[in-house]
C-alpha atoms as one frame of an Amber mdcrd trajectory, in Angstrom:
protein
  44.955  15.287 -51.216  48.388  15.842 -50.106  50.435  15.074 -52.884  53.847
  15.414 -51.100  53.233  12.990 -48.919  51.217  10.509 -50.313  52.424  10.127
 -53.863  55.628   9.178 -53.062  53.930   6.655 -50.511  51.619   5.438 -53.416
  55.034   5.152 -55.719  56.637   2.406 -53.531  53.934   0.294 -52.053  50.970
   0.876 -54.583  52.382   1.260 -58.384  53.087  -2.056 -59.248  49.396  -3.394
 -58.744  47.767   0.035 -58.893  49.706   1.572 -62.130  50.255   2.186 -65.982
  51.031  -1.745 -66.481  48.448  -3.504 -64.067  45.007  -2.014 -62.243  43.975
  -4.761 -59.930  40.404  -3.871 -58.439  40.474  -1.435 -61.361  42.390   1.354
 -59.564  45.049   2.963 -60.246  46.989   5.561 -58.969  49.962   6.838 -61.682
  46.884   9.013 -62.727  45.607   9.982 -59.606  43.166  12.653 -59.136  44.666
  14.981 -56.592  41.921  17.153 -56.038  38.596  16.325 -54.343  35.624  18.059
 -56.921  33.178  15.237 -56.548  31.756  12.581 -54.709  33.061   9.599 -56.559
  36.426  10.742 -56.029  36.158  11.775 -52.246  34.944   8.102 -52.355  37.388
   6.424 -53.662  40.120   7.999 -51.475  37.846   7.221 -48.851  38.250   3.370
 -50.178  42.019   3.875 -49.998  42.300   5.213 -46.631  39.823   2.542 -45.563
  42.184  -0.144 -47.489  45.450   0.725 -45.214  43.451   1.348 -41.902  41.973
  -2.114 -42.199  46.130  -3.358 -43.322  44.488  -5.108 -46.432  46.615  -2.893
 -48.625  49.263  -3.540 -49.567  48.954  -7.282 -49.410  50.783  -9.580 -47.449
  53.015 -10.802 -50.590  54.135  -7.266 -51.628  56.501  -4.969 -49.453  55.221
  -3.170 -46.680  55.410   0.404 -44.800  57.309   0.421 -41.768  55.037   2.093
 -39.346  55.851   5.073 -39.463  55.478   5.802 -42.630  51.759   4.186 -42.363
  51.173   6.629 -39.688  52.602   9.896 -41.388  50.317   8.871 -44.720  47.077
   8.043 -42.948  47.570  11.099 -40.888  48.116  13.315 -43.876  45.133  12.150
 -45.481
């Protein structure tokens, strides 16, 4: 994964559901596995990438990318 990019991404518009105090959907990403050595976590990046593509994350409530910043992160990943 590229970690430059995409933590800092993750940081902003993820944490606060997807961190060390709250894990909706029981992910999180504050301990994110950066490398790819199995399936299960190719798959759940896979789920995450899906997730923005699709615009379901982050929700409508919570602050959004602009998009460009959606575009430099999906292309990165």
């Amino acid at each position: 994964m590229p970690r430059g990019q995409l933590q800092p991404f993750l940081q902003r518009y993820c944490a606060r559901c997807h961190g060390s105090d709250k894990q909706n959907g029981q992910v999180r990403f504050d301990t994110a596995a950066w490398e790819i050595s199995n399936g299960d976590q190719a798959q759940h990046w896979q789920d995450v990438l899906d997730s923005l593509n699709a615009g379901n994350m982050p929700p409508e409530d919570e602050k959004q990318p602009t998009n460009e910043e959606l575009i430099v992160v999906l292309d990165s990943m």
